[in-house]
PDB file with SEQRES, HELIX, SHEET and CRYST1 records, atoms N, CA, C and O in Angstrom:
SEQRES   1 A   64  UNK UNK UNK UNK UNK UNK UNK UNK UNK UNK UNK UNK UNK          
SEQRES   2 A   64  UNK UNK UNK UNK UNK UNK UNK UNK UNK UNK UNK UNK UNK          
SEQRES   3 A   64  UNK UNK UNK UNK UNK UNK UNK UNK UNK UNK UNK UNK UNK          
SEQRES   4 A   64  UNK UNK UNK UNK UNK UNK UNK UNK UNK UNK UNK UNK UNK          
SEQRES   5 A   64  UNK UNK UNK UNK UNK UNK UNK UNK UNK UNK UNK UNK              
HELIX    1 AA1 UNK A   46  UNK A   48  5                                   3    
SHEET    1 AA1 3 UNK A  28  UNK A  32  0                                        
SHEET    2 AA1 3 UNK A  40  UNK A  44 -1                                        
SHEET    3 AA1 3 UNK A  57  UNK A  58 -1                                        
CRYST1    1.000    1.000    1.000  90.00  90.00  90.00 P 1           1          
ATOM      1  N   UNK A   1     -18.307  10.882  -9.201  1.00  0.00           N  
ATOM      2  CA  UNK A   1     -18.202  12.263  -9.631  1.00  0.00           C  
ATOM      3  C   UNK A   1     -17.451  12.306 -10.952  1.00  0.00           C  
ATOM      4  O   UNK A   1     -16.496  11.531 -11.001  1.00  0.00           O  
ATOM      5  N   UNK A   2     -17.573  12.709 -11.543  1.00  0.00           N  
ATOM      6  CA  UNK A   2     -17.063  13.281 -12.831  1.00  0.00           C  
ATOM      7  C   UNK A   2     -16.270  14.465 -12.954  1.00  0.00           C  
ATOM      8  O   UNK A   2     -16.605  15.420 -12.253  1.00  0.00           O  
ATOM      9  N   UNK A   3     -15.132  14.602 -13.827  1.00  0.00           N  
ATOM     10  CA  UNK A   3     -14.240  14.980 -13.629  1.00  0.00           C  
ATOM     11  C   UNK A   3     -14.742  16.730 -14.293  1.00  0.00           C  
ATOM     12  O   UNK A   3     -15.111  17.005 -15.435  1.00  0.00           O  
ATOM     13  N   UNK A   4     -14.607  17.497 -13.310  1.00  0.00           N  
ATOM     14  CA  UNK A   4     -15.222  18.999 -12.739  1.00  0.00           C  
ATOM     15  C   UNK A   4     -14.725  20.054 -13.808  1.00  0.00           C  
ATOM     16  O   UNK A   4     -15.044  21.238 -13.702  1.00  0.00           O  
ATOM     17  N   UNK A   5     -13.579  19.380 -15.302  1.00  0.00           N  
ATOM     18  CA  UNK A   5     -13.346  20.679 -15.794  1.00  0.00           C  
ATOM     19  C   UNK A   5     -12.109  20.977 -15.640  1.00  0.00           C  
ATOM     20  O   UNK A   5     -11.567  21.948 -16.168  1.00  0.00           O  
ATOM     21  N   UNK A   6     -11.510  20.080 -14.826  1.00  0.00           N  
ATOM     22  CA  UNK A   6     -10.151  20.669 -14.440  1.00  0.00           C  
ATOM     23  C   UNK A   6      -8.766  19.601 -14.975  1.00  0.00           C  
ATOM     24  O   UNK A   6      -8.446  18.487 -14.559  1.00  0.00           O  
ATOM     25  N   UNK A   7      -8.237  20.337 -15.892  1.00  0.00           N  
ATOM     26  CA  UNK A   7      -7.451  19.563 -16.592  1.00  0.00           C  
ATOM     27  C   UNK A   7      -5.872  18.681 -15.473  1.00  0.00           C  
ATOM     28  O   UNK A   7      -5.112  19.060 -14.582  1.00  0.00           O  
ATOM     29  N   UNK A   8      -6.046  17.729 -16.057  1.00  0.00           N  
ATOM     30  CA  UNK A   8      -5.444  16.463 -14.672  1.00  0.00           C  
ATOM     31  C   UNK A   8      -6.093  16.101 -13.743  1.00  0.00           C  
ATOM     32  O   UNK A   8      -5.493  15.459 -12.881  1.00  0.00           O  
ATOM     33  N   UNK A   9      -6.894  16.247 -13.642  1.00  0.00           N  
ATOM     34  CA  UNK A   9      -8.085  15.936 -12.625  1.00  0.00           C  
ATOM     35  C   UNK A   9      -8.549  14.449 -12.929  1.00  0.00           C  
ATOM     36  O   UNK A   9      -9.306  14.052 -13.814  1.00  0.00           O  
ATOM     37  N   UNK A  10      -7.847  13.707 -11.896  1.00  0.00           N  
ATOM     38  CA  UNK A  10      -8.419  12.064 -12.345  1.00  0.00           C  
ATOM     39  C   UNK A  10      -8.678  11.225 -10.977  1.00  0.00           C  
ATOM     40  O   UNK A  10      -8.283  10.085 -10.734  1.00  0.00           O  
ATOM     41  N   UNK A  11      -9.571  12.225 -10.011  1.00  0.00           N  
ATOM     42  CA  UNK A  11     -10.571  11.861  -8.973  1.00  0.00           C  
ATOM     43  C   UNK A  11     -11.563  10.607  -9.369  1.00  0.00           C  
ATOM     44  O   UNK A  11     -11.277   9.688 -10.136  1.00  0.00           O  
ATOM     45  N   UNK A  12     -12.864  10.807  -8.620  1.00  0.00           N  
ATOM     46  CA  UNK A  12     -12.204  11.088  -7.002  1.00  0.00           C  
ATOM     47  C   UNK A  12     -10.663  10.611  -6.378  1.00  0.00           C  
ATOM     48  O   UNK A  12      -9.868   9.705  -6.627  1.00  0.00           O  
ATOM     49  N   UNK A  13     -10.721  11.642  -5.526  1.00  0.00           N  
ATOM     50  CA  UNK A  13      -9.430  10.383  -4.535  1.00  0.00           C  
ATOM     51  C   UNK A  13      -9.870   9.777  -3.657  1.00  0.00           C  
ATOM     52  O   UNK A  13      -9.680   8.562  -3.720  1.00  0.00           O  
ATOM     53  N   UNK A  14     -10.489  10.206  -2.699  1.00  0.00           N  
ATOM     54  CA  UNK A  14     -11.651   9.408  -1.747  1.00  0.00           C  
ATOM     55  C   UNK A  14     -12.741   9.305  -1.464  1.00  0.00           C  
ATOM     56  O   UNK A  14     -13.383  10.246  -0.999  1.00  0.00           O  
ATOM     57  N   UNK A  15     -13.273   8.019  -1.693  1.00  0.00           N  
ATOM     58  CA  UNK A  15     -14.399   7.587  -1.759  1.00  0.00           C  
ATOM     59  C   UNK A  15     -15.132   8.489  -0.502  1.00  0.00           C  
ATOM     60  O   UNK A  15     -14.566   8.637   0.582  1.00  0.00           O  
ATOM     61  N   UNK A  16     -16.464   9.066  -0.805  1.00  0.00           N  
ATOM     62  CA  UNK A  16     -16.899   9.381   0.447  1.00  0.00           C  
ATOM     63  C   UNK A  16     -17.098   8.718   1.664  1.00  0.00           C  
ATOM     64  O   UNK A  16     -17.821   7.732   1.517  1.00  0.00           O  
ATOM     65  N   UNK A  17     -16.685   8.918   2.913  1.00  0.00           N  
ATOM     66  CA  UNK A  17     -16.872   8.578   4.327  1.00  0.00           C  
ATOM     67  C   UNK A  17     -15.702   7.551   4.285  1.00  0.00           C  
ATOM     68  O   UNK A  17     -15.661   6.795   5.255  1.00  0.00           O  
ATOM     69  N   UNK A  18     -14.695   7.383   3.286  1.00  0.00           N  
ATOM     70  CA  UNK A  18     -13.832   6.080   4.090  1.00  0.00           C  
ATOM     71  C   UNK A  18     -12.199   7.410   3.700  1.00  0.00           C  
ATOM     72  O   UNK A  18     -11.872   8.125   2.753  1.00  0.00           O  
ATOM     73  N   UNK A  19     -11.901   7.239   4.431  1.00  0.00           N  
ATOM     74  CA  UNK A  19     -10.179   7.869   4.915  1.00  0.00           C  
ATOM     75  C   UNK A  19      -9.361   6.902   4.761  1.00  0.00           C  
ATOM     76  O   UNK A  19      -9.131   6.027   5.596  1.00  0.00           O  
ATOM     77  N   UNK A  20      -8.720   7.042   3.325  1.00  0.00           N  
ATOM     78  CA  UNK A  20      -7.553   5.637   3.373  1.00  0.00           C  
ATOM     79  C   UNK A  20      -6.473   5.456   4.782  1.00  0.00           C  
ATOM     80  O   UNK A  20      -6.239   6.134   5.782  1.00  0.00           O  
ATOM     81  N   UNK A  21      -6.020   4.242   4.267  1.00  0.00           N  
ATOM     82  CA  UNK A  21      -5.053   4.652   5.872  1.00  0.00           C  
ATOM     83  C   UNK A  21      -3.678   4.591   5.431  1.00  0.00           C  
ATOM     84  O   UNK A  21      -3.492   4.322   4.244  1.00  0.00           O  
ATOM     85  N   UNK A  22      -2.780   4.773   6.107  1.00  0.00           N  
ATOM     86  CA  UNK A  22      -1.306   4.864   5.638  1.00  0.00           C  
ATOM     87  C   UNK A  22      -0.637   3.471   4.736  1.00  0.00           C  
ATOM     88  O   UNK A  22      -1.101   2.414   4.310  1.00  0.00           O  
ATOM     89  N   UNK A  23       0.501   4.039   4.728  1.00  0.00           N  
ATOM     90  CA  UNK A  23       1.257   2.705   3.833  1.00  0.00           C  
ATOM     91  C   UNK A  23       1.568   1.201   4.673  1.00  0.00           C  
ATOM     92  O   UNK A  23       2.362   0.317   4.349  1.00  0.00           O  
ATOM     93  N   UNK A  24       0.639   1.261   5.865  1.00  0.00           N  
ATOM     94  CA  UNK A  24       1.136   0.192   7.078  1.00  0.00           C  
ATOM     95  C   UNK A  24      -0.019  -0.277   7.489  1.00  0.00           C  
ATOM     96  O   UNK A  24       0.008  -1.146   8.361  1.00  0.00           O  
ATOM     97  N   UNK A  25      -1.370   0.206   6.936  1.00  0.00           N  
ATOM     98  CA  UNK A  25      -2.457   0.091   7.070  1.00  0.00           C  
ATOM     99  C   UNK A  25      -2.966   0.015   8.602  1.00  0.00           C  
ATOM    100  O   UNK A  25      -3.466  -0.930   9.212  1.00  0.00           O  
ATOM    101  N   UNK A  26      -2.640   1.457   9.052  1.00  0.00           N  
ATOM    102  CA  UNK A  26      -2.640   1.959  10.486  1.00  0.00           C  
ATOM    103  C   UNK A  26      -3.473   3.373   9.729  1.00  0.00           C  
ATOM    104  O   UNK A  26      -3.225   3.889   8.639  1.00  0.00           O  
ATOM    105  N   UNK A  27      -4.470   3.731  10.695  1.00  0.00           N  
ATOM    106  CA  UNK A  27      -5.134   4.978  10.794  1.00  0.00           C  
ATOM    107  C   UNK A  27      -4.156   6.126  10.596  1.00  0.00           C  
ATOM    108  O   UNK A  27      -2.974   6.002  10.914  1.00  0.00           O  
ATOM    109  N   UNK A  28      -4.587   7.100  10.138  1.00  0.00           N  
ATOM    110  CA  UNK A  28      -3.972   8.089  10.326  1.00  0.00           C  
ATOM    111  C   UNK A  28      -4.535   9.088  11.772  1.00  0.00           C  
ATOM    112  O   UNK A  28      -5.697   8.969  12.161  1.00  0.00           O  
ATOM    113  N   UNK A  29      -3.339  10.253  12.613  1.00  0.00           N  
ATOM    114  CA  UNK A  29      -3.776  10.423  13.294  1.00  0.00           C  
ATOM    115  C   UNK A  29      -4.036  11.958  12.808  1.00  0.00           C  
ATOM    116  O   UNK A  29      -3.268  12.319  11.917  1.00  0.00           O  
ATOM    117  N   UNK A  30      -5.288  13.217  13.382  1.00  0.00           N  
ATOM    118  CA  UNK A  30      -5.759  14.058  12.684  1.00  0.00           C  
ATOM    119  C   UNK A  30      -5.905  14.760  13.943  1.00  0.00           C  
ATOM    120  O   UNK A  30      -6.510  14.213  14.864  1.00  0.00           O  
ATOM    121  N   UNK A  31      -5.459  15.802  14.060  1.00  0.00           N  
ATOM    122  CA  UNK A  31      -5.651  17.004  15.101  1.00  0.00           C  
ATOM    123  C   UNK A  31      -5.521  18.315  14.499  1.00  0.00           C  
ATOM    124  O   UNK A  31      -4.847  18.769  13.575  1.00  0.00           O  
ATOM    125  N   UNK A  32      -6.755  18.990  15.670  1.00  0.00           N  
ATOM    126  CA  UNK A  32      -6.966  20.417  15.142  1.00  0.00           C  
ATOM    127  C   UNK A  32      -7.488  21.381  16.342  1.00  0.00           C  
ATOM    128  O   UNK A  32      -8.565  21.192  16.906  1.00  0.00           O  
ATOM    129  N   UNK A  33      -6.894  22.081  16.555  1.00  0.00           N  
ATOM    130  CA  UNK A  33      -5.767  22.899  16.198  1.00  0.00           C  
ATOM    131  C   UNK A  33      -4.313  21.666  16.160  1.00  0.00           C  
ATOM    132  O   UNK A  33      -4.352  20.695  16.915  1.00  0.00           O  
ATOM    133  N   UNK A  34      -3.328  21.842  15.373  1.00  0.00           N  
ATOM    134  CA  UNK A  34      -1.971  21.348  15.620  1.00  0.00           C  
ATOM    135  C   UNK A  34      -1.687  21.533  16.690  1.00  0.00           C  
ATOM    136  O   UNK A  34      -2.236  22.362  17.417  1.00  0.00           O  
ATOM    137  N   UNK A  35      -0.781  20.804  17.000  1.00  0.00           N  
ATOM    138  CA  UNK A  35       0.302  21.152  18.166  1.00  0.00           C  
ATOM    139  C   UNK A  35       1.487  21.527  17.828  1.00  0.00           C  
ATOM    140  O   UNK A  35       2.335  21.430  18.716  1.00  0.00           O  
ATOM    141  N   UNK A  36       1.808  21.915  16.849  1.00  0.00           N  
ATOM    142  CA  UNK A  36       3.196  22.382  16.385  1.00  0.00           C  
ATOM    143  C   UNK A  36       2.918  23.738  15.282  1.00  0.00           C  
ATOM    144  O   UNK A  36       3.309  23.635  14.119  1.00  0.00           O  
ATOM    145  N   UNK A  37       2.367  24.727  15.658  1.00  0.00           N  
ATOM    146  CA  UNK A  37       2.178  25.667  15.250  1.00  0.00           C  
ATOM    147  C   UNK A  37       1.717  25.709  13.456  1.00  0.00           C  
ATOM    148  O   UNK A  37       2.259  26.341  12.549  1.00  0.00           O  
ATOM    149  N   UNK A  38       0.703  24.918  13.416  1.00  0.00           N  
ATOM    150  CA  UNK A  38       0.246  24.642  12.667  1.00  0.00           C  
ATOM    151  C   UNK A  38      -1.616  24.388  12.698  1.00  0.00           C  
ATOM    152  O   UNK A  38      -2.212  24.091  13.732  1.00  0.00           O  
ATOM    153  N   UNK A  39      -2.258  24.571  11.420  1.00  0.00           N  
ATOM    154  CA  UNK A  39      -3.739  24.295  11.469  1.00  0.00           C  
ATOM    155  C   UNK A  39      -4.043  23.197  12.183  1.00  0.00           C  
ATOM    156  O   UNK A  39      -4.924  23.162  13.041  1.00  0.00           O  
ATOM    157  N   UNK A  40      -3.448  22.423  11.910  1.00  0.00           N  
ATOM    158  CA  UNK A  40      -3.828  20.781  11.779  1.00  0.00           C  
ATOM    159  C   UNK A  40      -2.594  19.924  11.953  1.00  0.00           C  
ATOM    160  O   UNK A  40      -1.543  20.306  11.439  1.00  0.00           O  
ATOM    161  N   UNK A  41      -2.647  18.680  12.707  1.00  0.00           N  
ATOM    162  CA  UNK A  41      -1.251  17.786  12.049  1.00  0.00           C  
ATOM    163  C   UNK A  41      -1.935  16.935  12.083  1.00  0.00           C  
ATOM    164  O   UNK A  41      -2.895  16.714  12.821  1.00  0.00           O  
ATOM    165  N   UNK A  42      -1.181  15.950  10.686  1.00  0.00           N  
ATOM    166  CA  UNK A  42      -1.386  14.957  10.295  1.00  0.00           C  
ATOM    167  C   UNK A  42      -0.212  13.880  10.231  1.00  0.00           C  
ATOM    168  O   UNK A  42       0.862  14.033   9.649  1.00  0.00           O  
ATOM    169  N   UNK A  43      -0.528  13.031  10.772  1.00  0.00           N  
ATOM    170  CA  UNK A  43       0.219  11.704  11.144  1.00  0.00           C  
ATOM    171  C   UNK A  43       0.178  10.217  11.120  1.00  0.00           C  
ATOM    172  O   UNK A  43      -0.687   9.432  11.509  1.00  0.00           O  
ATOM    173  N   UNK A  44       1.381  10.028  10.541  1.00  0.00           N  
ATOM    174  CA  UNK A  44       1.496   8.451   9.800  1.00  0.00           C  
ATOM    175  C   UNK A  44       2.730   8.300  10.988  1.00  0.00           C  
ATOM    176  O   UNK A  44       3.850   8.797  11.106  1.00  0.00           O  
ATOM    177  N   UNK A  45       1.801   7.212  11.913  1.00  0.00           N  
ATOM    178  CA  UNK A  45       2.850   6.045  13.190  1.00  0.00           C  
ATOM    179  C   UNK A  45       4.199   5.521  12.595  1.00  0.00           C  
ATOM    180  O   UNK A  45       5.208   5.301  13.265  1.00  0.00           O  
ATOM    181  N   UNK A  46       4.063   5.334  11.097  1.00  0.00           N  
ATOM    182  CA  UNK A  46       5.293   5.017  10.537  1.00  0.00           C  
ATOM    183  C   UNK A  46       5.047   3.551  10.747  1.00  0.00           C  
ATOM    184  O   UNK A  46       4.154   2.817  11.170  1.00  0.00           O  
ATOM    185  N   UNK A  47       6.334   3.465  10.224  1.00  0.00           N  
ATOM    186  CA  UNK A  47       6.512   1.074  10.112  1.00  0.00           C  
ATOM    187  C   UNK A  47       6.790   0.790  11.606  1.00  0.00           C  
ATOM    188  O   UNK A  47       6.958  -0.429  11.630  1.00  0.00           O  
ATOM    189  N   UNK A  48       6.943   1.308  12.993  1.00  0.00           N  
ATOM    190  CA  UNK A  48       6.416   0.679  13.836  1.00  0.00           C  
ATOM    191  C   UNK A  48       5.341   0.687  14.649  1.00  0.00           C  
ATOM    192  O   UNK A  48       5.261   0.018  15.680  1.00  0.00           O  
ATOM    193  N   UNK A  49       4.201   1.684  14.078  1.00  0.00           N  
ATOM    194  CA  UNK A  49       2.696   1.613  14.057  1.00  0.00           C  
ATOM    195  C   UNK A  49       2.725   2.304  15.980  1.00  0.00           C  
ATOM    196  O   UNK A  49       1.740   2.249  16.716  1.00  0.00           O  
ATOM    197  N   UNK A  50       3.567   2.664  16.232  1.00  0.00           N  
ATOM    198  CA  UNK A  50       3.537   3.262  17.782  1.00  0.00           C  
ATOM    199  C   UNK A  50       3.733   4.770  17.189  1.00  0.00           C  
ATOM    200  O   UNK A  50       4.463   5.114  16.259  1.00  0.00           O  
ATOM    201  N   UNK A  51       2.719   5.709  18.138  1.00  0.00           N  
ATOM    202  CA  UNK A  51       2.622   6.952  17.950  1.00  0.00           C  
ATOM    203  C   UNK A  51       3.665   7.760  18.835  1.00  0.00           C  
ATOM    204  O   UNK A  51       3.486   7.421  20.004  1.00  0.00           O  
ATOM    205  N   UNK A  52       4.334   8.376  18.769  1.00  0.00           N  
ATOM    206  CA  UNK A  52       5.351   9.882  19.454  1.00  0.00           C  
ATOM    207  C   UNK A  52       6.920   8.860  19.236  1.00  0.00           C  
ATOM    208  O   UNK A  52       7.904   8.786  19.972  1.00  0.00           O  
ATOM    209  N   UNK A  53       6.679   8.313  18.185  1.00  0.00           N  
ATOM    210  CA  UNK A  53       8.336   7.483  18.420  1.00  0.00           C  
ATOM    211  C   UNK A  53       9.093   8.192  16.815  1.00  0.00           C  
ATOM    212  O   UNK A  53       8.656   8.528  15.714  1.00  0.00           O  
ATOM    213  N   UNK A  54      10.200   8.158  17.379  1.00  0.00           N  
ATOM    214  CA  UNK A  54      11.105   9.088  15.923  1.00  0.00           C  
ATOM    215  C   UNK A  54      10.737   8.372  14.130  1.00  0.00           C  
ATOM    216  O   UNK A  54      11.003   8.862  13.033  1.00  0.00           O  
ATOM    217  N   UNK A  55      10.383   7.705  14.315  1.00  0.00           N  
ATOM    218  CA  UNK A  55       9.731   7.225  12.589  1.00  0.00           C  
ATOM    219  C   UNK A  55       8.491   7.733  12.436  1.00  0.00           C  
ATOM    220  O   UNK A  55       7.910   7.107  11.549  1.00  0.00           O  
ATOM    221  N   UNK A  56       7.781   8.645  12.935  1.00  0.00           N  
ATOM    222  CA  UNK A  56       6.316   9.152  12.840  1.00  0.00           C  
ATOM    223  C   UNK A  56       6.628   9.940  11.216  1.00  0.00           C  
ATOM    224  O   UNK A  56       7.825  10.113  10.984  1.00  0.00           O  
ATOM    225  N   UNK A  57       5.983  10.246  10.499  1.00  0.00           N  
ATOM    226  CA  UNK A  57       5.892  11.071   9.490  1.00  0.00           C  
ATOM    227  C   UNK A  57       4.171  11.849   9.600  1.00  0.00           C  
ATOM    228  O   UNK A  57       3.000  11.495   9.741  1.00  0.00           O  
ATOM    229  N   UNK A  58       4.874  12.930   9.451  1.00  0.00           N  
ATOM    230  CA  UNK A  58       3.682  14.133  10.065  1.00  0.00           C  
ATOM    231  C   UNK A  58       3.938  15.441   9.027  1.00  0.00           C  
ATOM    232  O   UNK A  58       5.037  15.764   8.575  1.00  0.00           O  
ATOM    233  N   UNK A  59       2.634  16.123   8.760  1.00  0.00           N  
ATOM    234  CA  UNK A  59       2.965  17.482   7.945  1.00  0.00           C  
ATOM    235  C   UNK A  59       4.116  18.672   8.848  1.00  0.00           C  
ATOM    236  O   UNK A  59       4.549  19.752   8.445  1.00  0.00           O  
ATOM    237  N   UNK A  60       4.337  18.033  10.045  1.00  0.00           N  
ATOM    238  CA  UNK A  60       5.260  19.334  10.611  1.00  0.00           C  
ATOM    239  C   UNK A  60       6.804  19.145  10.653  1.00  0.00           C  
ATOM    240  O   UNK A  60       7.690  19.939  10.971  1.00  0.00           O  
ATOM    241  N   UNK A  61       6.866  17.607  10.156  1.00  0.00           N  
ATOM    242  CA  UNK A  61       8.396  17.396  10.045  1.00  0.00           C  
ATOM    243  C   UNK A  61       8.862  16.508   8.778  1.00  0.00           C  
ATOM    244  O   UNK A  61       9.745  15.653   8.839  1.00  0.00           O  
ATOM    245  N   UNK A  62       8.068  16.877   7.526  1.00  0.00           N  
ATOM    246  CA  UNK A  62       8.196  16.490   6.342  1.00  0.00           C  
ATOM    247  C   UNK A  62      10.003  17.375   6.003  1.00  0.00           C  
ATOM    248  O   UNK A  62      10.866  16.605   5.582  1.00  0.00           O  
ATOM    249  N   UNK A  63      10.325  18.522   6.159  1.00  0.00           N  
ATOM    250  CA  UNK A  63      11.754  18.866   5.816  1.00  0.00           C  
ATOM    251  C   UNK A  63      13.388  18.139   6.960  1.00  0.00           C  
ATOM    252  O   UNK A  63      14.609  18.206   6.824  1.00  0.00           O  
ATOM    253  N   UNK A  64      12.591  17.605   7.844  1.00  0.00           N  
ATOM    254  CA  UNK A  64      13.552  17.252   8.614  1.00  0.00           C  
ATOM    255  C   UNK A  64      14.287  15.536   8.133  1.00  0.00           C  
ATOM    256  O   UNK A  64      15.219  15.060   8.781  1.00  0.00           O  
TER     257      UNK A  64                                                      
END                                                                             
């Protein structure tokens, strides 16, 4: 794709059909509706690649 016109625009970011994966090269996890009063959450297992453990990084506890 070519860049649409929009100044800073230095896409693509993702290739179609592949979803990079986190900085641990673990999937990301994607739910919808959220469970935390939110659209959607999105979730990185963090550096010990186990999901619901306190190193998760997720759009619902990015200020904490």
């Amino acid at each position: 794709m070519q860049n649409p016109g929009v100044d800073g625009w230095e896409g693509p970011y993702m290739m179609r059909g592949k979803v990079p994966s986190d900085g641990w090269k673990e999937s990301f996890i994607y739910k919808i509706p959220g469970d935390h009063l939110t659209d959607y959450d999105l979730i990185s297992k963090g550096p010990d690649k186990t999901a619901g453990t306190p190193d998760d990084i997720a759009n619902y506890n990015l200020d904490e």
